[in-house]
C-alpha positions as CSV (number, residue, x, y, z in Angstrom):
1,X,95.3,-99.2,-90.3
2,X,94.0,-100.8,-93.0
3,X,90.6,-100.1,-95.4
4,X,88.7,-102.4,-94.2
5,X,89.5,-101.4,-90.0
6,X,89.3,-97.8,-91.3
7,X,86.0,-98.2,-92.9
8,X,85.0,-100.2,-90.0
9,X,85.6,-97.4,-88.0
10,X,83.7,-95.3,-90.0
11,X,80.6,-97.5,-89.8
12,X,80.6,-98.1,-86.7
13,X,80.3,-94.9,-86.1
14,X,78.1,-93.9,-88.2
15,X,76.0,-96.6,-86.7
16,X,75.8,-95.3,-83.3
17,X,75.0,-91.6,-84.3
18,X,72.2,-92.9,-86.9
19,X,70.4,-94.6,-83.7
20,X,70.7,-92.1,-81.0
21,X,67.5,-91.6,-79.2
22,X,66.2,-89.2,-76.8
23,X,66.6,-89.9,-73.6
24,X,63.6,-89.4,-70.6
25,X,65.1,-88.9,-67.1
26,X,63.5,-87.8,-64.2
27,X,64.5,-84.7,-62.7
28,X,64.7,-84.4,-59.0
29,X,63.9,-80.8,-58.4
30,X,65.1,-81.0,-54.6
31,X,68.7,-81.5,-56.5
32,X,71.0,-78.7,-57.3
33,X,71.2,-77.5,-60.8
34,X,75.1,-77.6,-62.6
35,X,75.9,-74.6,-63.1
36,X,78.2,-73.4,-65.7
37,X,81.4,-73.3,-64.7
38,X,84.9,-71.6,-65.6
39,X,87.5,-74.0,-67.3
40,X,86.6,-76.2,-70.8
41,X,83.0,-76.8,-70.6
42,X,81.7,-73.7,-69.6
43,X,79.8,-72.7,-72.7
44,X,77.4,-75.7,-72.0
45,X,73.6,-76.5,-71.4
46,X,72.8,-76.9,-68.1
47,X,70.8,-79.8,-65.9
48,X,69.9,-81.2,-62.5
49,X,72.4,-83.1,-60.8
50,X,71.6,-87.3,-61.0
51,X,70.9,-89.3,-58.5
52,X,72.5,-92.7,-58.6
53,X,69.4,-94.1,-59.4
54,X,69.1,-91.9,-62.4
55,X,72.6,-92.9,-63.5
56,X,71.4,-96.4,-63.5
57,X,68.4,-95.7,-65.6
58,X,70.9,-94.1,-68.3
59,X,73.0,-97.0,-68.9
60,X,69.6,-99.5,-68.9
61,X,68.7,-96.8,-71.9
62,X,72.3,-97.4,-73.9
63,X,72.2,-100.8,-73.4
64,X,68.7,-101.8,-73.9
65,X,67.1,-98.9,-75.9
66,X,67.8,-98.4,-79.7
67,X,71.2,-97.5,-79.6
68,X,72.1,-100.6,-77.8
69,X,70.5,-103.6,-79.9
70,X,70.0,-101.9,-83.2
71,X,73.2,-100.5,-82.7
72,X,74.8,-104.0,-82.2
73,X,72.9,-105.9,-84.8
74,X,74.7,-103.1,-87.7
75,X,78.2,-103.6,-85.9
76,X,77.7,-107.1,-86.2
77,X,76.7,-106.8,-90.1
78,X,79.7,-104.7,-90.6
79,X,82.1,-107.3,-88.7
80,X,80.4,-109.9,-91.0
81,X,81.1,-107.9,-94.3
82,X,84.7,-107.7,-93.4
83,X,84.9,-111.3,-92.2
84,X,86.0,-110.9,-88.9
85,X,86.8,-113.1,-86.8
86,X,87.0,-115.9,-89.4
87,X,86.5,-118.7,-87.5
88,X,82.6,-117.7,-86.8
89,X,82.0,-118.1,-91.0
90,X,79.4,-116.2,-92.4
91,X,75.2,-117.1,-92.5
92,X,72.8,-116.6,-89.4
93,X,75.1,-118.7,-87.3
94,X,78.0,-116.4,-88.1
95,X,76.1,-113.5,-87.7
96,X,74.9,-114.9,-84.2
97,X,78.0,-114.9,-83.1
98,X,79.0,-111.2,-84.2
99,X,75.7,-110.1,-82.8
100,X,76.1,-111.9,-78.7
101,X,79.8,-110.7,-79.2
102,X,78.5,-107.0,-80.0
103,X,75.9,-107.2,-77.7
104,X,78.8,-108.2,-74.7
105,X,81.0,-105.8,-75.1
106,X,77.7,-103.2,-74.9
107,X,77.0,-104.8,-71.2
108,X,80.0,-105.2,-70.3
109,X,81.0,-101.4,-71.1
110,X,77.7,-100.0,-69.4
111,X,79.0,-101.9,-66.3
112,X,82.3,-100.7,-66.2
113,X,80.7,-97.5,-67.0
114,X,78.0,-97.0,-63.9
115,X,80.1,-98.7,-60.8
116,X,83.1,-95.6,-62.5
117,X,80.1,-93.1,-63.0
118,X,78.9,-93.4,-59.2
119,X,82.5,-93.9,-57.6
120,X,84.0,-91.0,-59.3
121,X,81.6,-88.5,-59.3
122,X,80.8,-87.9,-63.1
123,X,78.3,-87.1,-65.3
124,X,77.6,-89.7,-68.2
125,X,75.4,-87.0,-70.4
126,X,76.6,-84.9,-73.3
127,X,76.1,-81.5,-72.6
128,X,75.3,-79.6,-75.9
129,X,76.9,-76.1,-76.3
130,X,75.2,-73.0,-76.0
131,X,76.9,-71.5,-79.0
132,X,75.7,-70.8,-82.3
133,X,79.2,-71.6,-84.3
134,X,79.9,-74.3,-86.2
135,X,83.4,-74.8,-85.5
136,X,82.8,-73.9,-81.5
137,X,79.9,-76.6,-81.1
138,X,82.0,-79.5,-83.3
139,X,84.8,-78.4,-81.0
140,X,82.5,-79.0,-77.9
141,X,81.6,-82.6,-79.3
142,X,85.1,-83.7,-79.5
143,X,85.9,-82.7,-76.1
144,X,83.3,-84.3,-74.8
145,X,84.6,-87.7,-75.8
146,X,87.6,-86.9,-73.1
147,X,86.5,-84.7,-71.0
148,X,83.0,-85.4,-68.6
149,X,81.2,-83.0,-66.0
150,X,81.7,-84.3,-62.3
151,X,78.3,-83.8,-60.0
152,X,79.1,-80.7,-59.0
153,X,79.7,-79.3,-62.7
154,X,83.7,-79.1,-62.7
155,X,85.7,-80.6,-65.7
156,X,87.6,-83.6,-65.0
157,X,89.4,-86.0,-67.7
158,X,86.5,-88.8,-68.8
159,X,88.0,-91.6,-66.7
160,X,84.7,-93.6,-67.3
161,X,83.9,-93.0,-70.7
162,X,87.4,-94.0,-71.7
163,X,88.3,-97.0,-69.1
164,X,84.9,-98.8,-69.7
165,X,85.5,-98.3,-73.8
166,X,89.5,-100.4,-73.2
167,X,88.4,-101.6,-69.9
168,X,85.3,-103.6,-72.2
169,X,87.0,-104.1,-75.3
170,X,89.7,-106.3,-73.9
171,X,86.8,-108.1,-71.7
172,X,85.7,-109.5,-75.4
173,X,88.8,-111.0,-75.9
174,X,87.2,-114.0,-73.2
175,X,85.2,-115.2,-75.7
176,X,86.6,-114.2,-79.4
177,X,88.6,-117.0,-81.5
178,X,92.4,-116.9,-81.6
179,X,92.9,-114.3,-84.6
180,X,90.6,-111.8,-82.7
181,X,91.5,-111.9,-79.3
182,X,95.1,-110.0,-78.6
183,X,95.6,-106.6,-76.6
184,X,95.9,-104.8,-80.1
185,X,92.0,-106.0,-81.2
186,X,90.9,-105.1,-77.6
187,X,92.9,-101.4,-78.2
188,X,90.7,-101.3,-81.3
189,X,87.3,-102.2,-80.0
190,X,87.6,-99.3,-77.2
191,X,88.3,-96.8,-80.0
192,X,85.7,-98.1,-82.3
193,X,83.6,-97.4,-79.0
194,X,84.9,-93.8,-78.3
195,X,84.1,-92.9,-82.1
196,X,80.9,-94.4,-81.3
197,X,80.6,-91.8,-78.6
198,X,81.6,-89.1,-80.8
199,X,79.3,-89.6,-83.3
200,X,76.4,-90.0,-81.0
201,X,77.3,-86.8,-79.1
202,X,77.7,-85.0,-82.6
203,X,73.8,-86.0,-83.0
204,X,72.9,-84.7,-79.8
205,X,74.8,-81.5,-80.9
206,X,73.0,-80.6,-84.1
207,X,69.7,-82.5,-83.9
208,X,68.2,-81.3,-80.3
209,X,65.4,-83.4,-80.7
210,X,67.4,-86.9,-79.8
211,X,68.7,-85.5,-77.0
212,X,68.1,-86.3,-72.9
213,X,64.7,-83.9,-72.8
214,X,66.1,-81.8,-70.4
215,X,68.6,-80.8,-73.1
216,X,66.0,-79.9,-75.8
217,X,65.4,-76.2,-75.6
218,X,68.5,-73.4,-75.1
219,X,68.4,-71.7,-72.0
């Protein structure tokens, strides 16, 4: 990897944890709470389950809310400081192109995202740790970026998080120019989004205050 797809993954993100926001979603009291269970996550906050419905309202919020559009229009000013693709050239046209492009690839991975959310069973939200240690709570991002919560508050591997991040980066490949759209650029966009993920979990972690408000206060 070179500096300037290095720094790009750097920025990018950078970018999504800078625009995390907290998240309002109702809570349906009739629903059972997770509990904490045995197994890699159990050190975790707890939450209501989600409805469906609720799980739709999250990924309107990541697409649509601040960490969607604000969150695209810096992506797009980084991929126009490095000068990728080339073919789009640089000025507001350029940049208009970055920005749909950016913007797609959001959609397209909140898509992928809820239809794998509500087949499969899991839980989009970060959980924060209830831990006060450094190391232990850093830890507890990072897994988080693999590992998701199912309805029922078991651990499973992240199978949405991670298929809609490849699933939508080689979906952008449809509309990018010719030195922009192979499997290897599409491999790159769903780990620019997974580092996305990580840093946006990592300012749920340490700054309670953007995350979901059911998360906000230790219990």
């Amino acid at each position: 990897m070179n500096f300037k797809r290095f720094a790009r993954v750097a920025c990018f993100s950078f970018t999504c944890s800078f625009f995390a926001v907290a998240q309002k979603i109702p809570q349906n009291p009739s629903q059972p709470t997770i509990p904490p269970q045995p197994g890699v996550l159990e050190n975790t906050l707890t939450a209501k389950q989600l409805s469906v419905h609720e799980k739709f309202q999250i990924r309107v919020i990541e697409t649509f809310g601040i960490r969607g559009i604000l969150g695209s229009a810096l992506g797009s000013g980084i991929a126009q400081w490095a000068g990728r693709p080339y073919e789009w050239g640089g000025g507001a046209e350029g940049y208009g192109h970055r920005y749909g492009s950016s913007f797609g690839n959001a959609i397209s991975r909140q898509v992928f995202a809820f239809g794998l959310d509500s087949t499969l069973h899991e839980d989009s939200r970060y959980f924060p740790s209830n831990e006060s240690d450094f190391g232990r709570r850093v830890k507890n991002v990072l897994k988080q970026v693999f590992i998701a919560k199912k309805d029922d508050g078991t651990a499973t591997f992240a199978y949405s998080r991670v298929i809609s991040a490849f699933g939508a980066g080689q979906v952008v490949n449809t509309w990018q120019p010719r030195s922009n759209n192979g499997g290897g650029d599409g491999l790159e966009r769903g780990a620019l989004s997974l580092a996305g993920d990580f840093g946006y979990f990592a300012v749920q972690e340490f700054f309670p205050f953007t995350r979901n408000s059911v998360f906000r206060r230790r219990h």
